[in-house]
Jmol script that loads the backbone (N, CA, C; Angstrom):
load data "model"
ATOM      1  N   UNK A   1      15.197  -3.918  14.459  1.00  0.00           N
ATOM      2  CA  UNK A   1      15.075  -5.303  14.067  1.00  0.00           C
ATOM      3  C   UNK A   1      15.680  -6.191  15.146  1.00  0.00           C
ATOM      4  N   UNK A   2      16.888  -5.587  15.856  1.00  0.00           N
ATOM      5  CA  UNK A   2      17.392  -6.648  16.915  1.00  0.00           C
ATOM      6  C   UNK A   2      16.712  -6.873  18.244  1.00  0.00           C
ATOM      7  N   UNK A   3      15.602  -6.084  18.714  1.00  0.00           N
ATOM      8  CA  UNK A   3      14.671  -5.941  19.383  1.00  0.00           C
ATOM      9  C   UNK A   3      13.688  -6.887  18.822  1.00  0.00           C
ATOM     10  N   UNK A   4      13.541  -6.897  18.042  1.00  0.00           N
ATOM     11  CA  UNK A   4      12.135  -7.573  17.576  1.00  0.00           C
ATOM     12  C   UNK A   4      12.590  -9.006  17.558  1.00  0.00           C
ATOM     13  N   UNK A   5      13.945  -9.602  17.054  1.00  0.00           N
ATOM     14  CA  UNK A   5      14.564 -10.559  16.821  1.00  0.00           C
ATOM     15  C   UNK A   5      14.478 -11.313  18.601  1.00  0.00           C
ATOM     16  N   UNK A   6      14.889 -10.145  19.519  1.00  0.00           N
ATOM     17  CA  UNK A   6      15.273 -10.644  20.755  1.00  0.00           C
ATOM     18  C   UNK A   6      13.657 -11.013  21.282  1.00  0.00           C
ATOM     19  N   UNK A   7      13.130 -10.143  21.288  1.00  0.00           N
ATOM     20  CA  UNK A   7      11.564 -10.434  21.443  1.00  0.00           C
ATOM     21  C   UNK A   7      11.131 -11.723  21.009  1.00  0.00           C
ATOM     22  N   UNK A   8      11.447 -12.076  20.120  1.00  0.00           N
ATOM     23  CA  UNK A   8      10.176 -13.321  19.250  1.00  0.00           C
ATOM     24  C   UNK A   8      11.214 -14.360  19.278  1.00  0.00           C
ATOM     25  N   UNK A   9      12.196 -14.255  19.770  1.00  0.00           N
ATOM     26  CA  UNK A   9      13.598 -14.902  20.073  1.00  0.00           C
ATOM     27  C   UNK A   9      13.382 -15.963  18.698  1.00  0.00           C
ATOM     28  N   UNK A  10      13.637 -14.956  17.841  1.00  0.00           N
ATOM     29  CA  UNK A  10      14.102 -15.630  15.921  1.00  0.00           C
ATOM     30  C   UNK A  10      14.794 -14.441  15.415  1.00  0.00           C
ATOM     31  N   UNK A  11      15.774 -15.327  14.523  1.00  0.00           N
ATOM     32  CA  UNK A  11      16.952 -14.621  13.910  1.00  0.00           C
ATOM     33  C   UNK A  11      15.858 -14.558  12.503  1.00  0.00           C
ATOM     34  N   UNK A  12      16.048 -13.418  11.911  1.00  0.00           N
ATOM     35  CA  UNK A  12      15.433 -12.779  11.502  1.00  0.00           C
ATOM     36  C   UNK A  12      16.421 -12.544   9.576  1.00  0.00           C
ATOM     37  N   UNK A  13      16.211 -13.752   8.737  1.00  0.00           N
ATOM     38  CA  UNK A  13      16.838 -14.031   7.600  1.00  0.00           C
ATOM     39  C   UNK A  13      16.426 -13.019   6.568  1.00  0.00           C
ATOM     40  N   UNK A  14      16.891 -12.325   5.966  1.00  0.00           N
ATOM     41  CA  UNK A  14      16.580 -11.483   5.301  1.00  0.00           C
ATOM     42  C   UNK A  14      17.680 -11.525   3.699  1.00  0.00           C
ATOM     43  N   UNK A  15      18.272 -12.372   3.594  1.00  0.00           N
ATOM     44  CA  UNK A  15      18.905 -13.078   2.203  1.00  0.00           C
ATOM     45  C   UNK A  15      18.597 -13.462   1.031  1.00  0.00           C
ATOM     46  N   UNK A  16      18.228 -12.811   0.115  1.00  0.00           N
ATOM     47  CA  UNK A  16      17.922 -12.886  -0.800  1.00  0.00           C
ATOM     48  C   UNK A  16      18.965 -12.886  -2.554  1.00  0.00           C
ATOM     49  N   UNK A  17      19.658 -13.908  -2.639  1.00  0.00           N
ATOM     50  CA  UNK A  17      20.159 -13.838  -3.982  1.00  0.00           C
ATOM     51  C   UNK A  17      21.534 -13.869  -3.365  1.00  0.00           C
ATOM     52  N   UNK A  18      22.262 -14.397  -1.847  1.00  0.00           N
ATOM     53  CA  UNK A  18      23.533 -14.397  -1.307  1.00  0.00           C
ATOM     54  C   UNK A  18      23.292 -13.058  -0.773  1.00  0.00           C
ATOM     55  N   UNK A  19      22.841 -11.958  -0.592  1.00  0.00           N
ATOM     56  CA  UNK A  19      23.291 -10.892  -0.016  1.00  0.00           C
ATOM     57  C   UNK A  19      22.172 -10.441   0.963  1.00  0.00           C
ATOM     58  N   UNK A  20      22.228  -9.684   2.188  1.00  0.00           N
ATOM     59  CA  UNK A  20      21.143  -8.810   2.979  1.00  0.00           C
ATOM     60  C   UNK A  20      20.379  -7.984   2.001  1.00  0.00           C
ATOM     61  N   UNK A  21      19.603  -8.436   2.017  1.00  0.00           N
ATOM     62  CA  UNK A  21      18.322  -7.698   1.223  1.00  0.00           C
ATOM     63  C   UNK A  21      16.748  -8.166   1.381  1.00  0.00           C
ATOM     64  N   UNK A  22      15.845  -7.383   1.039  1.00  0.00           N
ATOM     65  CA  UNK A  22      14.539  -7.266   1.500  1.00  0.00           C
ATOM     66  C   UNK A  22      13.949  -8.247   0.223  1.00  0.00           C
ATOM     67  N   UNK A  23      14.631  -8.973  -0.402  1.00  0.00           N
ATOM     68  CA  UNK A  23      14.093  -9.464  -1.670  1.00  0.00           C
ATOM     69  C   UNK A  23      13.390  -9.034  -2.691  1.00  0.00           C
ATOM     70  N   UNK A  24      13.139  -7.903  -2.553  1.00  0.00           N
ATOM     71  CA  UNK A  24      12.517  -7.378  -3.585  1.00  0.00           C
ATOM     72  C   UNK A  24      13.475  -7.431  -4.982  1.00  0.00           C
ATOM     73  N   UNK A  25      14.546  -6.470  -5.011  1.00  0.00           N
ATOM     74  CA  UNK A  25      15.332  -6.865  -5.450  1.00  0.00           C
ATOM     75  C   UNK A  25      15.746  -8.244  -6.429  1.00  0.00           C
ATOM     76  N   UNK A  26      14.955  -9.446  -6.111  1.00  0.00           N
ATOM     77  CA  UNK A  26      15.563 -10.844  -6.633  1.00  0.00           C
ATOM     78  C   UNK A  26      14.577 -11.321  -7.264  1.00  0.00           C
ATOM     79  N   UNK A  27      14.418 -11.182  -8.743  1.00  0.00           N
ATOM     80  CA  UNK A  27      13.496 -11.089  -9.391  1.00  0.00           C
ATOM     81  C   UNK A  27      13.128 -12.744 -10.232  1.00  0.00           C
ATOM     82  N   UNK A  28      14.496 -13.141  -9.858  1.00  0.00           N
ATOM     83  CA  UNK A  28      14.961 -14.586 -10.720  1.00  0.00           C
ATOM     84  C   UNK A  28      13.592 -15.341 -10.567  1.00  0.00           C
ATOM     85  N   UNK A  29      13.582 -15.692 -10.994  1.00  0.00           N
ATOM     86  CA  UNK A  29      12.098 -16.885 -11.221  1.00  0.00           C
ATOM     87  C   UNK A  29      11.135 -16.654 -10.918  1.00  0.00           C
ATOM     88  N   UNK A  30      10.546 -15.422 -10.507  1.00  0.00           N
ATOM     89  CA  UNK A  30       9.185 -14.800 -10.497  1.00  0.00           C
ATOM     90  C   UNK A  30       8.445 -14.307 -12.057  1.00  0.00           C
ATOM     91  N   UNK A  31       7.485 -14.434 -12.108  1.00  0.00           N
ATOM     92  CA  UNK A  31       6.724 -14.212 -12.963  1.00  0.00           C
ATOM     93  C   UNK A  31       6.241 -12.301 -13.039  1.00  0.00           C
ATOM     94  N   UNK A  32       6.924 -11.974 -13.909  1.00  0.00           N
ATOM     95  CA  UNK A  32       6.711 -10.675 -14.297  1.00  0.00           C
ATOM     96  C   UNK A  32       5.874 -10.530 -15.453  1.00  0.00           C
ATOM     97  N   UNK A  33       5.407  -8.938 -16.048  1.00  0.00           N
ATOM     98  CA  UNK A  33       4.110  -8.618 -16.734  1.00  0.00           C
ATOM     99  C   UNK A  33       2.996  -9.460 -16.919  1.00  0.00           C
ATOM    100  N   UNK A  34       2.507  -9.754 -15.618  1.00  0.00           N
ATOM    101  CA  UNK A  34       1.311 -10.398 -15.713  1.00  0.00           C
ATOM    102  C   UNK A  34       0.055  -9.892 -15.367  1.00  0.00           C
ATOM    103  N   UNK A  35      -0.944  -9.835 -16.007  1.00  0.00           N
ATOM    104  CA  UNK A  35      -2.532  -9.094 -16.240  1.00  0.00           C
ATOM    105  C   UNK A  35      -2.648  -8.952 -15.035  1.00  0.00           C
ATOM    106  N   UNK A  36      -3.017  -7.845 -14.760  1.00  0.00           N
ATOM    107  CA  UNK A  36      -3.654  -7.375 -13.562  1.00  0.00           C
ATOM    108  C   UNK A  36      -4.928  -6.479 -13.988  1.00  0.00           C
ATOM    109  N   UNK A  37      -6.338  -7.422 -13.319  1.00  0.00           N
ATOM    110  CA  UNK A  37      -7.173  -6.954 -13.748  1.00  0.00           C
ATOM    111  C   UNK A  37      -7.779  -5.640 -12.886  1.00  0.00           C
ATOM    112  N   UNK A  38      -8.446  -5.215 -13.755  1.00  0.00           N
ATOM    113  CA  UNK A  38      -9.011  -3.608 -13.218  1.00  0.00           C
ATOM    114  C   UNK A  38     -10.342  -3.902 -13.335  1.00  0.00           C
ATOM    115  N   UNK A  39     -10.818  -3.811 -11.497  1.00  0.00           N
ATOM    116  CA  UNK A  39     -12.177  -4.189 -11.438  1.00  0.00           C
ATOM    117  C   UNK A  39     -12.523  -2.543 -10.814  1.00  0.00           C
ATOM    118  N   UNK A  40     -12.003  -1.396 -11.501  1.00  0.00           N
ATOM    119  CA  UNK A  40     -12.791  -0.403 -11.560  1.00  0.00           C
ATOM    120  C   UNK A  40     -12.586   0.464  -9.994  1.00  0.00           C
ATOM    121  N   UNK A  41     -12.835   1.510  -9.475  1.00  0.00           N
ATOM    122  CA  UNK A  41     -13.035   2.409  -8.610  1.00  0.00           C
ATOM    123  C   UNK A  41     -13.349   1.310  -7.504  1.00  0.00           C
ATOM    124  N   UNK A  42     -12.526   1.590  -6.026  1.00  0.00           N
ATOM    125  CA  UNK A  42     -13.256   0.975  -5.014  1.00  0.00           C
ATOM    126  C   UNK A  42     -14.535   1.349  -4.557  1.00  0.00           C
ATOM    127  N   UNK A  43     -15.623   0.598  -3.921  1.00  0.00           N
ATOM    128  CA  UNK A  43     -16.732   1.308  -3.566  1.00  0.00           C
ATOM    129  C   UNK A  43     -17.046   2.175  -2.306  1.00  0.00           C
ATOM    130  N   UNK A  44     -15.713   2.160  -1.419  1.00  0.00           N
ATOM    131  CA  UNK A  44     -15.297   2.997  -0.298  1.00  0.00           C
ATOM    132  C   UNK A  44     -15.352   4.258  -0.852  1.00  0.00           C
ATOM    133  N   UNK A  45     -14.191   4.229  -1.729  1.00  0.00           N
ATOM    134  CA  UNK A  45     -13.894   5.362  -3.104  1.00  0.00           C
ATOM    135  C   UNK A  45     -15.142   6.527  -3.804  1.00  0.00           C
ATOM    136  N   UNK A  46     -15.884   5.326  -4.558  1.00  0.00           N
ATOM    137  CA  UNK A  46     -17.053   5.997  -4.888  1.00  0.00           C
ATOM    138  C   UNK A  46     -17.846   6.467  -4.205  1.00  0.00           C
ATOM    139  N   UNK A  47     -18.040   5.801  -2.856  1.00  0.00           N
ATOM    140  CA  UNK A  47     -19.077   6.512  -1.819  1.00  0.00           C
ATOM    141  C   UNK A  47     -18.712   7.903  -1.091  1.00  0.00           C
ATOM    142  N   UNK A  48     -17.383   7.558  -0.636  1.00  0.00           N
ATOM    143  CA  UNK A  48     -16.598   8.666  -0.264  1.00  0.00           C
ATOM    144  C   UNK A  48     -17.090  10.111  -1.394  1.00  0.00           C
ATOM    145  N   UNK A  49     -16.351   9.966  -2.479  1.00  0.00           N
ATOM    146  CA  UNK A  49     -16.548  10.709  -3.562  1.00  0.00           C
ATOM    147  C   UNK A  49     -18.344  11.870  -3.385  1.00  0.00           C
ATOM    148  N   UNK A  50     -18.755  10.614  -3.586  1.00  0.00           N
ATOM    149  CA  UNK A  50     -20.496  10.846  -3.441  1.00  0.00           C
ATOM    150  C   UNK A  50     -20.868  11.610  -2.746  1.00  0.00           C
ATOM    151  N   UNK A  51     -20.496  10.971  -1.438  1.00  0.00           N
ATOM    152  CA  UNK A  51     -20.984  11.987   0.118  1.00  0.00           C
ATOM    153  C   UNK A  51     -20.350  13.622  -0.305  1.00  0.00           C
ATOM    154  N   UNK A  52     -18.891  13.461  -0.741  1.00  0.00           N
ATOM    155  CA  UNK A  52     -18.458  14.829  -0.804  1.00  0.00           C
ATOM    156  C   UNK A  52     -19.226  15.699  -2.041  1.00  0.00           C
ATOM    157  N   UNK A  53     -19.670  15.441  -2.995  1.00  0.00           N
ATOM    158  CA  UNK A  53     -20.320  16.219  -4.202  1.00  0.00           C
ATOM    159  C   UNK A  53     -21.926  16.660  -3.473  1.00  0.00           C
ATOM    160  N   UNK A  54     -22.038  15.344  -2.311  1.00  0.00           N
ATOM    161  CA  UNK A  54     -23.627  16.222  -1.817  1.00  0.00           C
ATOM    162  C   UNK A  54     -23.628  17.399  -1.146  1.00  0.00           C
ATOM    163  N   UNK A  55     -22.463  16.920  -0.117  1.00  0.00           N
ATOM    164  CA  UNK A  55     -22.342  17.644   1.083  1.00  0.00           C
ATOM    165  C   UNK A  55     -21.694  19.376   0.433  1.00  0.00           C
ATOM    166  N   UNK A  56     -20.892  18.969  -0.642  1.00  0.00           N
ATOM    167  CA  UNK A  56     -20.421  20.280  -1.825  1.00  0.00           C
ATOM    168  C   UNK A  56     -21.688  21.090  -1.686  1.00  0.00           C
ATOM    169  N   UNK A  57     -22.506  20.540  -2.852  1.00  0.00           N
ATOM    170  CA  UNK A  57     -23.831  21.210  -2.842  1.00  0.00           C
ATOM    171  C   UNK A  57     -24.737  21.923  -2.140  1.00  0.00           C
ATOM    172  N   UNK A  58     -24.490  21.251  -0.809  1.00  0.00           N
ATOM    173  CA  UNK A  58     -25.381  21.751   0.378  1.00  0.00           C
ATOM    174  C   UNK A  58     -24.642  22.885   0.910  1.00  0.00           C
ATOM    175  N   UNK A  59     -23.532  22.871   1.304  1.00  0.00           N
ATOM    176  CA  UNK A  59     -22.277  23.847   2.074  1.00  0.00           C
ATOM    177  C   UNK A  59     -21.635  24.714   1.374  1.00  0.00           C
ATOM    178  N   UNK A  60     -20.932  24.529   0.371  1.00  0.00           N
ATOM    179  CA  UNK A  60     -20.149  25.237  -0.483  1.00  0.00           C
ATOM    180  C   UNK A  60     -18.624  24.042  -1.145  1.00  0.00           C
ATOM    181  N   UNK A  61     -18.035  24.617  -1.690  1.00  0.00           N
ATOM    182  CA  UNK A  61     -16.959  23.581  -1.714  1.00  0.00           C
ATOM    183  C   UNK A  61     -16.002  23.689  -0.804  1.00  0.00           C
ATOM    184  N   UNK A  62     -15.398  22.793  -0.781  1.00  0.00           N
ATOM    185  CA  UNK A  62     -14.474  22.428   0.436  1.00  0.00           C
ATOM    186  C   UNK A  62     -13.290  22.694   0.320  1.00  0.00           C
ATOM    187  N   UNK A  63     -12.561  23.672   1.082  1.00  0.00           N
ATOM    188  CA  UNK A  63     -11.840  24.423   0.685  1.00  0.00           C
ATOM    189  C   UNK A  63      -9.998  24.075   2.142  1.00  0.00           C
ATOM    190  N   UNK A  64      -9.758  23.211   1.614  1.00  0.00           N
ATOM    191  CA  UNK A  64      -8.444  22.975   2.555  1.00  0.00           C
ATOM    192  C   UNK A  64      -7.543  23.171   2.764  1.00  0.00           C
ATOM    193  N   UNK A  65      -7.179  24.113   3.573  1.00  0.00           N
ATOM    194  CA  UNK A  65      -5.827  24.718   4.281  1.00  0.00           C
ATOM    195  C   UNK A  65      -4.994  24.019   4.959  1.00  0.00           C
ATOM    196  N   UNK A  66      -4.163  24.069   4.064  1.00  0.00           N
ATOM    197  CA  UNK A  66      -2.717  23.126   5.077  1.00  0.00           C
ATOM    198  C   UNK A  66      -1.863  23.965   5.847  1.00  0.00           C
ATOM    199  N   UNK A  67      -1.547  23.405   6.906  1.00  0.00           N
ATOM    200  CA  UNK A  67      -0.893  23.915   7.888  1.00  0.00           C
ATOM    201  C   UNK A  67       0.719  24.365   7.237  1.00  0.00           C
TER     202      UNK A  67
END
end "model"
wireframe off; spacefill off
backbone 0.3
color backbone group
């Protein structure tokens, strides 16, 4: 961070609620349990998905070995 600070030559405030912190942490006046809508499977997701059930079919299943 003091690199990056010296770089962009800005002090770099990270205070949240009086103390060093990433703010997450400081919840005071934010709006919590609020609807988050579910617009379903991404379509990257589904396509992805897709290609692999064809390519299954054609080859065999896909079988991945981790190192």
């Amino acid at each position: 961070m003091h690199n990056a600070e010296i770089d962009l030559m800005h002090d770099l405030n990270l205070k949240a609620g009086g103390s060093l912190s990433t703010g997450v942490d400081d919840f005071d006046g934010h709006p919590m349990n609020y609807k988050v809508p579910d617009f379903g499977m991404d379509r990257d997701i589904l396509d992805s998905l897709s290609n692999l059930k064809s390519t299954e079919a054609k080859l065999g299943k896909w079988k991945y070995v981790a190192n």
